[in-house]
ChimeraX commands (.cxc) that place a marker at each C-alpha (Angstrom):
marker #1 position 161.19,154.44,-31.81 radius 0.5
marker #1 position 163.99,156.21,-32.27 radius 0.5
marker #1 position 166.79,155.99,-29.53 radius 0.5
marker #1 position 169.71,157.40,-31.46 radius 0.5
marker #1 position 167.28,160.73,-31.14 radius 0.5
marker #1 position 166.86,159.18,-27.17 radius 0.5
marker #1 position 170.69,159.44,-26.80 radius 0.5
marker #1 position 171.13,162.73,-28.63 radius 0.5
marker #1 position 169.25,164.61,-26.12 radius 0.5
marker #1 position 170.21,162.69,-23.08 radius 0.5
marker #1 position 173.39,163.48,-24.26 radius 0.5
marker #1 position 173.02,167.60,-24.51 radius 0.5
marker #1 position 170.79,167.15,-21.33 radius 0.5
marker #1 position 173.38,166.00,-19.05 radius 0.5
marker #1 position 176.24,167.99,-20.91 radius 0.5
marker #1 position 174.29,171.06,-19.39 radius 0.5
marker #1 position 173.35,169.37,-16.47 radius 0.5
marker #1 position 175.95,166.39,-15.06 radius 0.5
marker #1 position 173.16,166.13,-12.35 radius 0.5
marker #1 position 170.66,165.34,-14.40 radius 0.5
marker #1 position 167.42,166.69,-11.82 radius 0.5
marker #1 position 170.05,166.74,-8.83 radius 0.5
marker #1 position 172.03,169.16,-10.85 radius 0.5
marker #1 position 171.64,172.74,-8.77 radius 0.5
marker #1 position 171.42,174.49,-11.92 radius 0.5
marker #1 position 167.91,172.83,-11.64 radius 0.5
marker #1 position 167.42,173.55,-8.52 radius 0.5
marker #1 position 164.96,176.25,-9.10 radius 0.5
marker #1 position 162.91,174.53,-11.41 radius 0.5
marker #1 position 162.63,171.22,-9.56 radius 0.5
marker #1 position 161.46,173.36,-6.30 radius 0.5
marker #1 position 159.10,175.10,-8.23 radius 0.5
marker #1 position 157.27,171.54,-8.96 radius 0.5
marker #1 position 157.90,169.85,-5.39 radius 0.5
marker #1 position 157.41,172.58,-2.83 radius 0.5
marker #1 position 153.76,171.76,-2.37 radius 0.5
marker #1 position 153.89,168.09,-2.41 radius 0.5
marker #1 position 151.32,167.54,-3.76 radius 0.5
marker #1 position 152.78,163.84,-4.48 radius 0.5
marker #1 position 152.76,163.27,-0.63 radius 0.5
marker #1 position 149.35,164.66,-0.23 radius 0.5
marker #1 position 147.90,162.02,-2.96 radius 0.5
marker #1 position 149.41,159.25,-1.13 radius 0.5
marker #1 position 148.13,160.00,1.94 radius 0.5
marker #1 position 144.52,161.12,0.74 radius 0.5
marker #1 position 143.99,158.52,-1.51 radius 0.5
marker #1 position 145.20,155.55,0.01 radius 0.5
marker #1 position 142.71,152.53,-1.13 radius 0.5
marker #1 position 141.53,152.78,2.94 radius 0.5
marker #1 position 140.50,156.26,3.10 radius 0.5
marker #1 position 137.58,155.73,0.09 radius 0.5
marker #1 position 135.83,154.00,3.37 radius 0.5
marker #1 position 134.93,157.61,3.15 radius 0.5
marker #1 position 133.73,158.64,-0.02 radius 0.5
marker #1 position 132.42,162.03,0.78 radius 0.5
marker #1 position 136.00,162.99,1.92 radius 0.5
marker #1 position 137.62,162.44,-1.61 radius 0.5
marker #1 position 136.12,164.94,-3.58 radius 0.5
marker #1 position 138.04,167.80,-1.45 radius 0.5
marker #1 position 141.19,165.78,-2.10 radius 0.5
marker #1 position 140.99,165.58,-5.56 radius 0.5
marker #1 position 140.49,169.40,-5.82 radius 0.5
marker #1 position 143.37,170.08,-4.24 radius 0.5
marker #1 position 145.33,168.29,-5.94 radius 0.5
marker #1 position 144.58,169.67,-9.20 radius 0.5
marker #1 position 144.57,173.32,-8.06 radius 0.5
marker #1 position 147.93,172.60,-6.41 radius 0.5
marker #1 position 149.64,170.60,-9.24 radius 0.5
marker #1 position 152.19,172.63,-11.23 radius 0.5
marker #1 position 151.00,170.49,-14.14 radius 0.5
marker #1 position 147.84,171.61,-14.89 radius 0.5
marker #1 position 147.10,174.75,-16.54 radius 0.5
marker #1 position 145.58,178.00,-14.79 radius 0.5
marker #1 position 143.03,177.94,-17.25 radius 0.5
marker #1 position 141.96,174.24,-16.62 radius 0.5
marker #1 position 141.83,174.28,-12.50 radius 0.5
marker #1 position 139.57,176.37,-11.56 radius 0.5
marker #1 position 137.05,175.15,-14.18 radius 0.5
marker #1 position 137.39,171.77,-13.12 radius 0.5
marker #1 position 137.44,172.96,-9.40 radius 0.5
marker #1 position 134.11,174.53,-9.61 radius 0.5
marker #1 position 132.37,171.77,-12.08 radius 0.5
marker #1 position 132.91,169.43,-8.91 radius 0.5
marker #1 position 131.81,171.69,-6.14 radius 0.5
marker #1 position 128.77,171.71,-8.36 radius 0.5
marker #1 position 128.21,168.60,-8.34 radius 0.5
marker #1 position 125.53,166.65,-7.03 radius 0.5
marker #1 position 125.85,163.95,-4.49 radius 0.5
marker #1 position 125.59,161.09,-7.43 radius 0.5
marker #1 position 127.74,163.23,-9.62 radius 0.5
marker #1 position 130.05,163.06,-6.71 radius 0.5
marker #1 position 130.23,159.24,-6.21 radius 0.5
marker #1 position 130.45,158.62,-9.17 radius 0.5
marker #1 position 133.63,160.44,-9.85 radius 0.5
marker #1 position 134.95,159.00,-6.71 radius 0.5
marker #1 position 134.14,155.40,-8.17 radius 0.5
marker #1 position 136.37,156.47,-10.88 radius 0.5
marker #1 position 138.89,157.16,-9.40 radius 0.5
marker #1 position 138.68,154.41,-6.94 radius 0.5
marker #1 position 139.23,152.06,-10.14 radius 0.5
marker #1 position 142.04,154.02,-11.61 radius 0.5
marker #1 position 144.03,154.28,-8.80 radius 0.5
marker #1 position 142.90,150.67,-6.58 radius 0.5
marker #1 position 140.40,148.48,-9.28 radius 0.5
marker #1 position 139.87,148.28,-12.53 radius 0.5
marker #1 position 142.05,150.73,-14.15 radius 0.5
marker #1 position 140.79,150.88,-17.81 radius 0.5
marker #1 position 136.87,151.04,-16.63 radius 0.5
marker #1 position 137.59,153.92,-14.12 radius 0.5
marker #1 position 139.77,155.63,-16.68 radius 0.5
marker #1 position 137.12,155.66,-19.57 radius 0.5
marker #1 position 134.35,156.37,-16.85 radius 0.5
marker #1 position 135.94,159.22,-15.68 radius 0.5
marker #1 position 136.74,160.72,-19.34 radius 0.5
marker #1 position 132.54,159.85,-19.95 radius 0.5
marker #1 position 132.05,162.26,-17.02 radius 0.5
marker #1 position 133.91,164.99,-17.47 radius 0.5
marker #1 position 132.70,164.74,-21.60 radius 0.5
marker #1 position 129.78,166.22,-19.72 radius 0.5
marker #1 position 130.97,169.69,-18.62 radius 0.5
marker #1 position 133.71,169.64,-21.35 radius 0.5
marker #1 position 136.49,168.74,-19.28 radius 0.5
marker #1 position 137.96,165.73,-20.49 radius 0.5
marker #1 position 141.67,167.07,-20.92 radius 0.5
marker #1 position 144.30,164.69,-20.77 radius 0.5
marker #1 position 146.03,166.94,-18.57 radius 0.5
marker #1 position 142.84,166.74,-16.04 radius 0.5
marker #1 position 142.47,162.91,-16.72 radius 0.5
marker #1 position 145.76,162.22,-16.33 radius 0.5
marker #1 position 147.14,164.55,-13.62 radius 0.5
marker #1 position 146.00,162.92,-10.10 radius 0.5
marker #1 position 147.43,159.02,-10.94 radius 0.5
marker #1 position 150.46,160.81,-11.74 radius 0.5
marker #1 position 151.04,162.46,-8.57 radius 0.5
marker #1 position 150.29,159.17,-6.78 radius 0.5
marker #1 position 152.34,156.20,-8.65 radius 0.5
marker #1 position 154.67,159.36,-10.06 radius 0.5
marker #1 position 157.32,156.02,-11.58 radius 0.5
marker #1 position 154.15,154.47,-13.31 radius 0.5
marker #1 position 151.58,156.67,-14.36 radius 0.5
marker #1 position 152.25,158.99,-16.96 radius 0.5
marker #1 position 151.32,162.93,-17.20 radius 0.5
marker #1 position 150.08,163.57,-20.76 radius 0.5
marker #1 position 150.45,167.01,-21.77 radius 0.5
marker #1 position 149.03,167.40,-24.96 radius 0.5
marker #1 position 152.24,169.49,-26.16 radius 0.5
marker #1 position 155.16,167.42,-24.87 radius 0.5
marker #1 position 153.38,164.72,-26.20 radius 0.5
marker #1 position 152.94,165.21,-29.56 radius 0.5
marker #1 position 156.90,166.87,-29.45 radius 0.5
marker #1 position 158.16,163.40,-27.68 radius 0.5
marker #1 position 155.71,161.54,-30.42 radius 0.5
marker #1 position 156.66,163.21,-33.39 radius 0.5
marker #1 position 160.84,163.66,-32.88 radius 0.5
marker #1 position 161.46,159.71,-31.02 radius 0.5
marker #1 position 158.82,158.48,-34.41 radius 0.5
marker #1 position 156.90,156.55,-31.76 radius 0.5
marker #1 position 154.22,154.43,-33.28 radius 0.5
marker #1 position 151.44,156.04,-31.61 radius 0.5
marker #1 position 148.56,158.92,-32.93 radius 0.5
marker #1 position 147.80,161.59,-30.64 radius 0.5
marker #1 position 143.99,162.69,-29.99 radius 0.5
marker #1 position 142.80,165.41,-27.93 radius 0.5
marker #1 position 140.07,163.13,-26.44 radius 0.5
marker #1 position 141.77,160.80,-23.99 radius 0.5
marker #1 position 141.40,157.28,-24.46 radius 0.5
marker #1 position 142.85,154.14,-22.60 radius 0.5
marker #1 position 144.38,152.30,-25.07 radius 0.5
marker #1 position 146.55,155.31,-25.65 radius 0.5
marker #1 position 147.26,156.28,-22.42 radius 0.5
marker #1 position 148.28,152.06,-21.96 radius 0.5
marker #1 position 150.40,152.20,-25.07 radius 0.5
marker #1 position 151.69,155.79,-24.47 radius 0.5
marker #1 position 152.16,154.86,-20.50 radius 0.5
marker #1 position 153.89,151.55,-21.95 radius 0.5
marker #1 position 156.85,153.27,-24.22 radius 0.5
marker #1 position 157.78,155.95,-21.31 radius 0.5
marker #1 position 158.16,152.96,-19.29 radius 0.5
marker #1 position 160.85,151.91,-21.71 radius 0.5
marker #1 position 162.24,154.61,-22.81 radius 0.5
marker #1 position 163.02,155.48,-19.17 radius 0.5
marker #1 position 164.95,152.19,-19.02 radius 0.5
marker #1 position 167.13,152.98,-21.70 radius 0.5
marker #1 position 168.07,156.32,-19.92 radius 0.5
marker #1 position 170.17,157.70,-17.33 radius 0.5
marker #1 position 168.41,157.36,-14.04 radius 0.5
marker #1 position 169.03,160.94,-12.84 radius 0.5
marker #1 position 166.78,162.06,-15.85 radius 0.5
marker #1 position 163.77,160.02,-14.10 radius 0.5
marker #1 position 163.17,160.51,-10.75 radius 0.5
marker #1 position 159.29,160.36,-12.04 radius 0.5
marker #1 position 157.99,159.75,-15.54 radius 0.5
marker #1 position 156.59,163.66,-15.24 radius 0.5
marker #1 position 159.84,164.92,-14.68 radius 0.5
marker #1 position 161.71,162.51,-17.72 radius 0.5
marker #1 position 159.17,163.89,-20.06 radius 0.5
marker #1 position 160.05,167.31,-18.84 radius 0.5
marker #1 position 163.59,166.15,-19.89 radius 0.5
marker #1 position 162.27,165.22,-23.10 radius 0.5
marker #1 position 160.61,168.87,-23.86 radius 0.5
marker #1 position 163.67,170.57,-22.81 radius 0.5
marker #1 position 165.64,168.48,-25.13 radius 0.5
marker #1 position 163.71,167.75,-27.92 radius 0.5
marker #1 position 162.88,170.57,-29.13 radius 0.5
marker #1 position 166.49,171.53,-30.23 radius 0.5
marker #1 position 167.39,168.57,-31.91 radius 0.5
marker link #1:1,2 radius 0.2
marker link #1:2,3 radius 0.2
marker link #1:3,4 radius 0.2
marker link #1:4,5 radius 0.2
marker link #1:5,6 radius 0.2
marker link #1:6,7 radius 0.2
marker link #1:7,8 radius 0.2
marker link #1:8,9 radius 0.2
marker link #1:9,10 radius 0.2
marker link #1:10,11 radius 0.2
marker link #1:11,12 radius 0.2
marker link #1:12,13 radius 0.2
marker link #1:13,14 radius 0.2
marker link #1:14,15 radius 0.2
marker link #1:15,16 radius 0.2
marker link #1:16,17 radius 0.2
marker link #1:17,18 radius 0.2
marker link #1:18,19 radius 0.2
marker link #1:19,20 radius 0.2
marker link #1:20,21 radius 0.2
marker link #1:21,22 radius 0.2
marker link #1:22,23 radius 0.2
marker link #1:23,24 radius 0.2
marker link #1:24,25 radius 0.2
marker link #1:25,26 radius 0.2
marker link #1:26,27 radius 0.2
marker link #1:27,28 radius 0.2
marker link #1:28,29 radius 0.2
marker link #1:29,30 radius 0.2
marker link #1:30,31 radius 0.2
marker link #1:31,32 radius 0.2
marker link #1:32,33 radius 0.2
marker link #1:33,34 radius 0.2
marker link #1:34,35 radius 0.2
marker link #1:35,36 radius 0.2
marker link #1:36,37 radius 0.2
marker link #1:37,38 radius 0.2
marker link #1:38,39 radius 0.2
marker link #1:39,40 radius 0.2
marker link #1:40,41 radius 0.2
marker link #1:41,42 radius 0.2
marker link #1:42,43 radius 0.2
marker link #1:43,44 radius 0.2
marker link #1:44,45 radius 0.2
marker link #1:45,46 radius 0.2
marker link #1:46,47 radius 0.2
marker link #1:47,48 radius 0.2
marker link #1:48,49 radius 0.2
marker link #1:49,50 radius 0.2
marker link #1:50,51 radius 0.2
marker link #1:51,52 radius 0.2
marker link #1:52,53 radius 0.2
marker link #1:53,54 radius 0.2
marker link #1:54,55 radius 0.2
marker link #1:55,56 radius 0.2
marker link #1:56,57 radius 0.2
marker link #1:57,58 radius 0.2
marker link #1:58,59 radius 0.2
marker link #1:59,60 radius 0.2
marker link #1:60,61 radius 0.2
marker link #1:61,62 radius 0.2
marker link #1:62,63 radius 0.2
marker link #1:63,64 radius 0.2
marker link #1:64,65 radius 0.2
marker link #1:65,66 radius 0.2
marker link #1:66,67 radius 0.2
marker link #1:67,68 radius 0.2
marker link #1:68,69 radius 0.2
marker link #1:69,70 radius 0.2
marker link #1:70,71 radius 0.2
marker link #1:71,72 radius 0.2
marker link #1:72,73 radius 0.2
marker link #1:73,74 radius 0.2
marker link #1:74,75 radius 0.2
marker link #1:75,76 radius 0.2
marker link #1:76,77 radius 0.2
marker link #1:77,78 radius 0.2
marker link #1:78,79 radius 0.2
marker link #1:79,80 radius 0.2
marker link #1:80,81 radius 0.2
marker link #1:81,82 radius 0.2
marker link #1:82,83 radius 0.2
marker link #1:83,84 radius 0.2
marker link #1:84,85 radius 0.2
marker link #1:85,86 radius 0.2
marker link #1:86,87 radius 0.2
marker link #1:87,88 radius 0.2
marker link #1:88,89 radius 0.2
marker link #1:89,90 radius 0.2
marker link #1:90,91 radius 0.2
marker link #1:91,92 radius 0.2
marker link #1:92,93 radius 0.2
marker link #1:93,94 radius 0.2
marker link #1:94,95 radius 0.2
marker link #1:95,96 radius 0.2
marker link #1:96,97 radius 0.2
marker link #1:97,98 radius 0.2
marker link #1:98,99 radius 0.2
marker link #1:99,100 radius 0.2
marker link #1:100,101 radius 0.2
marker link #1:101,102 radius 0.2
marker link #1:102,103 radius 0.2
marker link #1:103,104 radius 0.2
marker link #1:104,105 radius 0.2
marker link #1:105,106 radius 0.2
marker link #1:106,107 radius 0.2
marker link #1:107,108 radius 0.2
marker link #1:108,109 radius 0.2
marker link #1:109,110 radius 0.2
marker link #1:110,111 radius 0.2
marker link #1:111,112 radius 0.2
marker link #1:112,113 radius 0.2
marker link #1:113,114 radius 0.2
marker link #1:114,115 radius 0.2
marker link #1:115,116 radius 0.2
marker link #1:116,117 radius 0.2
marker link #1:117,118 radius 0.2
marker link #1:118,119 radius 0.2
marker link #1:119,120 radius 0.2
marker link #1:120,121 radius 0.2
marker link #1:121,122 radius 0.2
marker link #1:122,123 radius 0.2
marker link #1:123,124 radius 0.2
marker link #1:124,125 radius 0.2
marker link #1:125,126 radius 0.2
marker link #1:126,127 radius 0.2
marker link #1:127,128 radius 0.2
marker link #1:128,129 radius 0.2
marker link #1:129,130 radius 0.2
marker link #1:130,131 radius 0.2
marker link #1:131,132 radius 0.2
marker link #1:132,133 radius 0.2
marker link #1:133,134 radius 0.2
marker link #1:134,135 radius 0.2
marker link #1:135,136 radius 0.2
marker link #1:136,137 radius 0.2
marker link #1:137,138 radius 0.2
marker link #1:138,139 radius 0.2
marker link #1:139,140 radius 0.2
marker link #1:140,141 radius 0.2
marker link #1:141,142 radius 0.2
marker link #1:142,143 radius 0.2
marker link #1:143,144 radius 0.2
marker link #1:144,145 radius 0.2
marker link #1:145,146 radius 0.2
marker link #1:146,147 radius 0.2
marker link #1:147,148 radius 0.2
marker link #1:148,149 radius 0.2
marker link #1:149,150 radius 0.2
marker link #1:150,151 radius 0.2
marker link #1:151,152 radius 0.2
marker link #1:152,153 radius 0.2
marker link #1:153,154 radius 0.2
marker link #1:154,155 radius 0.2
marker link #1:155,156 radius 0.2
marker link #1:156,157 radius 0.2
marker link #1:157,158 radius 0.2
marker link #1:158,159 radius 0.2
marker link #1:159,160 radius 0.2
marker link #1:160,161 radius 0.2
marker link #1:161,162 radius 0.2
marker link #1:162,163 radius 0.2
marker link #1:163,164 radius 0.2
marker link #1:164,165 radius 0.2
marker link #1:165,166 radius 0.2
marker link #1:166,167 radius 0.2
marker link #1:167,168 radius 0.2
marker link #1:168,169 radius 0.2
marker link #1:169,170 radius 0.2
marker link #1:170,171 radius 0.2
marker link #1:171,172 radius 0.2
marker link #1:172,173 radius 0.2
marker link #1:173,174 radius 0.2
marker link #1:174,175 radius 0.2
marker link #1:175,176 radius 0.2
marker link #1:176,177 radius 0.2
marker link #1:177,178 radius 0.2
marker link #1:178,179 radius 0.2
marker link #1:179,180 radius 0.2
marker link #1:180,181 radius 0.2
marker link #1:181,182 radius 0.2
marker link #1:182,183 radius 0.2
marker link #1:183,184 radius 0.2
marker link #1:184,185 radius 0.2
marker link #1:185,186 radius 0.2
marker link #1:186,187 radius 0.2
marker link #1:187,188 radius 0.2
marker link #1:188,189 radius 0.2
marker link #1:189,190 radius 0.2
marker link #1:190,191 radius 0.2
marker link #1:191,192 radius 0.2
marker link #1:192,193 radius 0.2
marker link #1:193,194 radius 0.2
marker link #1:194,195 radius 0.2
marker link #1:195,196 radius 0.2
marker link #1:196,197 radius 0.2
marker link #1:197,198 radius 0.2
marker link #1:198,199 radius 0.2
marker link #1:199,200 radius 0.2
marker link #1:200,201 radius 0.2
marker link #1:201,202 radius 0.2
marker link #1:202,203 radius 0.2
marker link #1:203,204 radius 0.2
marker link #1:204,205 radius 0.2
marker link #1:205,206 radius 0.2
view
């Protein structure tokens, strides 16, 4: 891991922008990924209490990928209508998935979830990884397969990026953002999706 690297581009970041995300120069951009809340929206909808309805998920979770700023325009409505085509069993058992990642047993609703959408050739990290970013936004980690491999390659971080997503890299991957975070000025993380944006700004030019 290299922080000197870290430091660099914290330190060019914040040279441009005092602020850090607060900085109105920014403005723009951080309204562009906020304005729909779609953060909000995945607390509310997904709350462990409302899977007491299971058949009422399914809408969420499409709406929060179509919405998210995150996700590609290629990627949403592909994985939109996949789901609406989905049988009722299909349908539970996506919503078991997610019930796991976001309020069980993390790694088996994460791998069961990537088994699934193997099936219509839709297991993207960016699709896998979008909705339990929205709703722990200071834990969970967006993976976006080319910030990624940028923050991988220029902070030497002992990790090997695959397009197929697998838990023990999100973990690890999920694990190092959490620290380098910690070694960063907070106004670069007001969630780990926008201190990797940070890191893609910055990166790139060092």
């Amino acid at each position: 891991m290299n922080i000197k690297v870290l430091k660099q581009a914290e330190k060019n970041f914040l040279s441009e922008y005092p602020g850090g995300f607060d900085d109105p120069k920014l403005a723009e951009v951080v309204k562009k990924h906020t304005k729909a809340k779609v953060g909000d929206y995945a607390k509310e909808h997904l709350a462990k209490a409302k899977f007491e309805k299971p058949d009422e998920i399914i809408p969420h979770l499409i709406k929060i990928v179509t919405r998210s700023t995150l996700v590609s325009l290629f990627e949403k409505p592909k994985f939109r209508d996949a789901v609406n085509g989905f049988h009722k069993t299909e349908k539970m058992r996506m919503v078991e998935s997610y019930y796991n990642i976001l309020h069980g047993k993390e790694k088996f609703g994460f791998e069961s979830l990537v088994e699934h959408l193997k099936e219509y050739k839709l297991a993207k990290w960016s699709l896998v990884s979008v909705v339990q970013s929205y709703y722990r936004p200071q834990k969970e980690v967006f993976v976006k397969p080319t910030t990624t491999k940028l923050i991988i390659e220029k902070l030497e971080l002992p990790l090997k990026y695959h397009p197929t997503p697998t838990w023990e890299f999100y973990k690890e991957y999920r694990k190092i953002i959490k620290e380098l975070v910690s070694k960063s000025n907070k106004s670069l993380s007001p969630s780990n999706a926008a201190f990797c944006g940070f890191l893609m700004m910055s990166l790139d030019k060092i």
